[in-house]
DSSP file (Angstrom, degrees, kcal/mol; ACC not computed):
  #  RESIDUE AA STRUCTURE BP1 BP2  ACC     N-H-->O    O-->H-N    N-H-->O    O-->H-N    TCO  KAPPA ALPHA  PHI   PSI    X-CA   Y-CA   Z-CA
    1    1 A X              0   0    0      0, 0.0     2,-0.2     0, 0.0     5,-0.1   0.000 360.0 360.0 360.0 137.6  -77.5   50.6  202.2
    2    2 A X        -     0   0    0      1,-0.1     4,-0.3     3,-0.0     5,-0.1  -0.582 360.0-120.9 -95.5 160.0  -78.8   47.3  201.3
    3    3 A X  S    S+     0   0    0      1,-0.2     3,-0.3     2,-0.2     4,-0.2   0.781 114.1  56.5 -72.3 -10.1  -76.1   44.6  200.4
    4    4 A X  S >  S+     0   0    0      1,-0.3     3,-1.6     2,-0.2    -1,-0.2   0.908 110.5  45.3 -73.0 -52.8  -77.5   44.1  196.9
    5    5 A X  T 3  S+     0   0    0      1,-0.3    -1,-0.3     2,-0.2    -2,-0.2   0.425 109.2  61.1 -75.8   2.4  -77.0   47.8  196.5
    6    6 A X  T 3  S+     0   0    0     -4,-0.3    -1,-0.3    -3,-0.3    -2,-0.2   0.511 116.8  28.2-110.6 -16.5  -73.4   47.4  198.1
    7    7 A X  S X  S+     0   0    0     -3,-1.6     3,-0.6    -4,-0.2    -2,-0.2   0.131  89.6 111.4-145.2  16.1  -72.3   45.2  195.6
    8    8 A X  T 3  S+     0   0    0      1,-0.2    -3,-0.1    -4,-0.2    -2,-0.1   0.743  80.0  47.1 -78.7 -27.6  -74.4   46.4  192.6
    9    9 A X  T 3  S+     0   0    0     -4,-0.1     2,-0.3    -3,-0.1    -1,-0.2   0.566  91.6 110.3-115.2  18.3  -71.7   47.9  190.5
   10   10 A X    <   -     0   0    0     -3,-0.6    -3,-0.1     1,-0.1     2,-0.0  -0.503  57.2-140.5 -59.9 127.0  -69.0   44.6  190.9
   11   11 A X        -     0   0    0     -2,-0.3     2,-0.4     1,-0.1    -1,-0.1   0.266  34.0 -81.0 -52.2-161.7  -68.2   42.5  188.3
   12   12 A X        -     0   0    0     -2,-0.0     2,-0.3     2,-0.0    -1,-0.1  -0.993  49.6-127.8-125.2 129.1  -67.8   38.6  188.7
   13   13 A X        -     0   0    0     -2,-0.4     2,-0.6     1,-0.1    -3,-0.0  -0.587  15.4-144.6 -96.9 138.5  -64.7   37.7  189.9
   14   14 A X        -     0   0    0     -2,-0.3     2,-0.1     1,-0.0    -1,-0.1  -0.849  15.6-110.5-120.8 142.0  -62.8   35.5  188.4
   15   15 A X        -     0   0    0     -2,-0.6     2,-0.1     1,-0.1    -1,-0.0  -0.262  24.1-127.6 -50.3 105.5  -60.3   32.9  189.9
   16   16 A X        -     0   0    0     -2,-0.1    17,-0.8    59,-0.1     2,-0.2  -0.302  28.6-172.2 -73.5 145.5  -56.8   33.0  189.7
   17   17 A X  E     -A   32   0A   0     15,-0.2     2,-0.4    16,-0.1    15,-0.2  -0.951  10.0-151.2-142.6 144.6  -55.4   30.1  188.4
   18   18 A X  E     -A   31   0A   0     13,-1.7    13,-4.0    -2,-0.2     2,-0.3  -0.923  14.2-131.2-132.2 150.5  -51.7   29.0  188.1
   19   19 A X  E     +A   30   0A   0     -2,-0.4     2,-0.3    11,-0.2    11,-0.2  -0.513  35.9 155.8 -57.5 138.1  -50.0   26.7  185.5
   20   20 A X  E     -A   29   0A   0      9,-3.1     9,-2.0    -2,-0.3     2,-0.2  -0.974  25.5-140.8-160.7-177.5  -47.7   23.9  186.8
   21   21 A X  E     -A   28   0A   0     -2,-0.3     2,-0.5     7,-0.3     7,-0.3  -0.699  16.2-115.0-132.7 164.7  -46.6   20.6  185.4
   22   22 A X     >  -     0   0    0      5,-1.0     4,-4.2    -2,-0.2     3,-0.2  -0.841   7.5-155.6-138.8 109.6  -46.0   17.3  186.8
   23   23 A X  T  4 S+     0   0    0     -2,-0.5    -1,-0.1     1,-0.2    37,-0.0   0.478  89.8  41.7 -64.1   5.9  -42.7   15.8  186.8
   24   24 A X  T  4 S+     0   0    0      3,-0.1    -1,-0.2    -3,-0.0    -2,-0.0   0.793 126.6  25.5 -84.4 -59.2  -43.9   12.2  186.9
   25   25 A X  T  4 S-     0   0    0     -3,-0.2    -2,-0.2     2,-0.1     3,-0.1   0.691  91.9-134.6 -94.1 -31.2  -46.6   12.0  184.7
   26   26 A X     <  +     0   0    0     -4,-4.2     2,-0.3     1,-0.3    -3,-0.1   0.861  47.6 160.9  64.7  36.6  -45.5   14.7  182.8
   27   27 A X        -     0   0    0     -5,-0.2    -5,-1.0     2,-0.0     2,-0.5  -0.646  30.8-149.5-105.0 129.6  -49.2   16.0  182.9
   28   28 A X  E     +A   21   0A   0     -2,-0.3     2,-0.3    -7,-0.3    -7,-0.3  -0.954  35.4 146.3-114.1  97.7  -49.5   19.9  182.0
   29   29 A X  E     -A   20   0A   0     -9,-2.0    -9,-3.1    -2,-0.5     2,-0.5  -0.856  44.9-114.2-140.4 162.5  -53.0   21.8  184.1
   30   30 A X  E     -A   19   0A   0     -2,-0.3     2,-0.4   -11,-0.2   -11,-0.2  -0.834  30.1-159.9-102.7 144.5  -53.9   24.6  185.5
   31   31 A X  E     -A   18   0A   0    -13,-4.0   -13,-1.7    -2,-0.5     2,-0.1  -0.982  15.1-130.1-134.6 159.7  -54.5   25.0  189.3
   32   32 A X  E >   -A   17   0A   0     -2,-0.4     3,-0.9   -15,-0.2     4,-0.3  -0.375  36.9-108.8 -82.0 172.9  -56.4   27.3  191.6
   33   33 A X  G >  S+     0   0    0    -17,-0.8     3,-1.4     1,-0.2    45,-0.4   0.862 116.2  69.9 -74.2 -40.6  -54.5   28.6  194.4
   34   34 A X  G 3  S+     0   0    0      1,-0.2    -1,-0.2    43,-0.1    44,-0.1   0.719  93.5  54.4 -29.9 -40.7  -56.4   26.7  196.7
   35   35 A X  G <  S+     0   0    0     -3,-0.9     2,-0.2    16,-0.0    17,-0.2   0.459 104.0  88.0 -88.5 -20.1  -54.6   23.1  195.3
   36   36 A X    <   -     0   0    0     -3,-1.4    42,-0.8    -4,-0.3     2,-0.4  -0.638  54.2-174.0 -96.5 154.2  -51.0   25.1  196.2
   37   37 A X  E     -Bc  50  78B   0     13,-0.9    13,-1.9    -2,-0.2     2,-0.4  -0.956   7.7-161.3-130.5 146.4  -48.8   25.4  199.2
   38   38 A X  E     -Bc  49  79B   0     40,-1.2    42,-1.6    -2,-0.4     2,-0.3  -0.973   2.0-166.4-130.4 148.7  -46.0   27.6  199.4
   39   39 A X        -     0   0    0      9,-2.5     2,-0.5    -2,-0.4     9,-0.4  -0.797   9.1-169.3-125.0 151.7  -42.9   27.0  202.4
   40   40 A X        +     0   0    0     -2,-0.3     7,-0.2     7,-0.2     2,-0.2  -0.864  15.5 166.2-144.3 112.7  -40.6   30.1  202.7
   41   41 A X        -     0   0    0      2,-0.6     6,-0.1    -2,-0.5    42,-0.1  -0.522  50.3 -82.1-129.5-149.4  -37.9   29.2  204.7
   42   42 A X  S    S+     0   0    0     -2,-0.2     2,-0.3     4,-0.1    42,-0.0   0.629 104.3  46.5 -93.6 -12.6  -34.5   31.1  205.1
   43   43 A X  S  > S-     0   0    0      0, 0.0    -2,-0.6     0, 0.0     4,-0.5  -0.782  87.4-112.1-147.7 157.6  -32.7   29.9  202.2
   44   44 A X  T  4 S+     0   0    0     -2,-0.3    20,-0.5     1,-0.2     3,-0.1   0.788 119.3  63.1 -56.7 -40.6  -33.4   29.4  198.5
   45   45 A X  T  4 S+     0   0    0      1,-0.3    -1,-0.2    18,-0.1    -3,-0.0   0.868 106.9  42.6 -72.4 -29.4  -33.1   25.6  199.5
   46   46 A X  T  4 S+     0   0    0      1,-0.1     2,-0.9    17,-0.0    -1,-0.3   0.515  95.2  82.0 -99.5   0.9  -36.0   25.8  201.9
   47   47 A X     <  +     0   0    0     -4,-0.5    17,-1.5    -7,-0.2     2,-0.3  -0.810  53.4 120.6-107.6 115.8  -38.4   27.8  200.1
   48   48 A X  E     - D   0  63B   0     -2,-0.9    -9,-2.5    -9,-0.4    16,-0.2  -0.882  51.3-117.6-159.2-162.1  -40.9   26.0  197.3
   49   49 A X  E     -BD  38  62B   0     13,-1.2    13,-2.6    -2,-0.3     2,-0.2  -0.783  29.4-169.6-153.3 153.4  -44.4   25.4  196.6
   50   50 A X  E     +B   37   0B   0    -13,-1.9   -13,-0.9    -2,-0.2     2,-0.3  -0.989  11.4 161.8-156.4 144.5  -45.9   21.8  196.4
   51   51 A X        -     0   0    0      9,-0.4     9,-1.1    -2,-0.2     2,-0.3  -0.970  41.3 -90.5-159.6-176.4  -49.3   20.4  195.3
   52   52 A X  B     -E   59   0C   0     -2,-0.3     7,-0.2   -17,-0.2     6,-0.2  -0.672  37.3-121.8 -92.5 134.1  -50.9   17.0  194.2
   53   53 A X        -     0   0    0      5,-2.7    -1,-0.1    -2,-0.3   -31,-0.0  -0.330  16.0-150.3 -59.6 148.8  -50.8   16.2  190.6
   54   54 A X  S    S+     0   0    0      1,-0.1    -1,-0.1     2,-0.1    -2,-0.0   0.344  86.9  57.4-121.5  17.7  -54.4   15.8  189.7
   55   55 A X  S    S+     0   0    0      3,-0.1    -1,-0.1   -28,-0.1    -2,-0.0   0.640 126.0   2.8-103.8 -19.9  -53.3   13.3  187.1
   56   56 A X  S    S-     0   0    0      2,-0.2    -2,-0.1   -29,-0.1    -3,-0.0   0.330  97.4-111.4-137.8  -5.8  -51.5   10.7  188.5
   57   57 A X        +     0   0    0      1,-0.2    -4,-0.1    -5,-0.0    -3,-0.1   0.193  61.3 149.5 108.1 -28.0  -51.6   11.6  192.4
   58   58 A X        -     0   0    0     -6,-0.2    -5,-2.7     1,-0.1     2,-0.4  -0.132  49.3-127.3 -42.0 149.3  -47.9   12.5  193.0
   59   59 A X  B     -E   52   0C   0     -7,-0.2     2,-0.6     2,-0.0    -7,-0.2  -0.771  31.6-168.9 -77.9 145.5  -47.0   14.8  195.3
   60   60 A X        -     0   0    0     -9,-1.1    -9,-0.4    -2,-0.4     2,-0.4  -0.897  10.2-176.0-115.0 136.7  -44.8   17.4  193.7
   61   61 A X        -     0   0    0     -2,-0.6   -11,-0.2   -11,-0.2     2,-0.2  -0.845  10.4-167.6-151.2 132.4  -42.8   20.1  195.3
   62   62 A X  E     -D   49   0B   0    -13,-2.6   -13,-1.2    -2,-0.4    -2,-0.0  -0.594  31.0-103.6 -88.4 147.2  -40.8   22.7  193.3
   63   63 A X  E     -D   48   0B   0    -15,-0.2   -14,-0.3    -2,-0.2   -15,-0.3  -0.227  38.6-160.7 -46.8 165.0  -38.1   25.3  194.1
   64   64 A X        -     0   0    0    -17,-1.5     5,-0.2   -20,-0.5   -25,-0.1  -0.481   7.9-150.0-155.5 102.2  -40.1   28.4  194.1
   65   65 A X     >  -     0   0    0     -2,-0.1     4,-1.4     3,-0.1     3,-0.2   0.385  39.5 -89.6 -16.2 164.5  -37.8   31.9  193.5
   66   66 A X  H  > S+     0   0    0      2,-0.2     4,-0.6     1,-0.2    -1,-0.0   0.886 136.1  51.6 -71.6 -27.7  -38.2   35.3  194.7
   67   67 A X  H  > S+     0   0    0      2,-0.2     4,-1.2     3,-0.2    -1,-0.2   0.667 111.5  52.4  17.6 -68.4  -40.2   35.8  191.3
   68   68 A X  H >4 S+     0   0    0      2,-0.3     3,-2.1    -3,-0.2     4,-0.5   0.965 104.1  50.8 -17.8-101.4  -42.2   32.6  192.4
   69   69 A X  H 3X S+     0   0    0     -4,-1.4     4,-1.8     1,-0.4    -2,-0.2   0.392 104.1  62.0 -28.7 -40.2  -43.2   33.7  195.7
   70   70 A X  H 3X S+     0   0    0     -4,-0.6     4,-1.4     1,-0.2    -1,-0.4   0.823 109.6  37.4 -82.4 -33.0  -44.5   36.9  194.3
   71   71 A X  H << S+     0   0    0     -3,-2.1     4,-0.3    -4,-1.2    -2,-0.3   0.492 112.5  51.5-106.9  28.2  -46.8   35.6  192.4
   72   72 A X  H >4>S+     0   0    0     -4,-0.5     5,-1.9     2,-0.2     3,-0.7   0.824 114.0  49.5 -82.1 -50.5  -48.0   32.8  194.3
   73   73 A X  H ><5S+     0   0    0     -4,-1.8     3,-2.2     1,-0.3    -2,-0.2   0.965 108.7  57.4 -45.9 -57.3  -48.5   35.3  197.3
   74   74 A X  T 3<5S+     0   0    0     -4,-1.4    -1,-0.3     1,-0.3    -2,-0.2   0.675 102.4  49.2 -59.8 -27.1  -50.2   37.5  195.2
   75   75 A X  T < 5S-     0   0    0     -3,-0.7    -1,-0.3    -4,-0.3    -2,-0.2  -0.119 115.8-100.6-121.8  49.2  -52.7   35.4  194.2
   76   76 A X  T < 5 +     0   0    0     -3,-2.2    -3,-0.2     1,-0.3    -2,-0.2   0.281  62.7 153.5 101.6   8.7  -53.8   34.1  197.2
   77   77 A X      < -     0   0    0     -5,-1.9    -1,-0.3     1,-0.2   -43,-0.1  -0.218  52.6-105.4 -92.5 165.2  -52.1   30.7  197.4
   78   78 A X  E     -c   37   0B   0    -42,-0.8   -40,-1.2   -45,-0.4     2,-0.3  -0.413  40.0-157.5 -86.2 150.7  -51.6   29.7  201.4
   79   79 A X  E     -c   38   0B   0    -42,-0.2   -40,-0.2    -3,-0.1   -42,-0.0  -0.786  18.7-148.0-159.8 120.4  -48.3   30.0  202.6
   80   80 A X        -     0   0    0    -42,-1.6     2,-0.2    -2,-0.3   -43,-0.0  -0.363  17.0-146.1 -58.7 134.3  -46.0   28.4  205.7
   81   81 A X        -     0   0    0    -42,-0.1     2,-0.4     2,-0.0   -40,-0.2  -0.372  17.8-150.3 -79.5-176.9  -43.2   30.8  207.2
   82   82 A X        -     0   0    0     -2,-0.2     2,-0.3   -43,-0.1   -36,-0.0  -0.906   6.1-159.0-117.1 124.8  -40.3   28.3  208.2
   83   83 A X        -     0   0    0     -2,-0.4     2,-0.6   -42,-0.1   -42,-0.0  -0.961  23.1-123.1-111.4 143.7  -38.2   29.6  211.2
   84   84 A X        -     0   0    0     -2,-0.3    -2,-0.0     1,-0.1   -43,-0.0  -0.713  35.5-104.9 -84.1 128.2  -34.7   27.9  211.2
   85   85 A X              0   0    0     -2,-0.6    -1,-0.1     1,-0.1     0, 0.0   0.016 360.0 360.0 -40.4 157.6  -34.1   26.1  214.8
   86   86 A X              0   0    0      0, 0.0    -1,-0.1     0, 0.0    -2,-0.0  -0.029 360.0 360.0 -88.6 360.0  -31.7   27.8  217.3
């Protein structure tokens, strides 16, 4: 099977993309997953998502919920465990 024929009855896929806001600028965009990080650490306190406003530069980082988490994971965004020190 050739790959052309391997891939012959795919559609075009298209990018997931996530709303977020910027509490500085107060600038409203969409981002691909790529532009997000997500931290999951042991507590509510330690878990959020952070990315650069791509309007004024800020770095942002948000809580991010169990709610949160699922769909960041889910659409593909990179994501740090945290293990709490000993």
């Amino acid at each position: 099977m050739t790959v052309a024929a391997a891939f012959a009855g795919m559609r075009r896929v298209v990018p997931v993309v996530f709303r977020a806001g910027c509490p500085d600028c107060r600038g409203s965009f969409e981002l691909t997953a790529g532009a997000l990080r997500l931290a999951i650490g042991a507590t509510s306190k330690t878990t959020f998502y952070s990315f650069t406003c791509p309007d004024c530069g800020a770095a942002v980082r948000k809580p991010a919920g169990e709610r949160i988490v699922e769909l960041l994971t889910g659409g593909g965004v990179r994501t740090l465990r945290l293990h709490p020190t000993v």
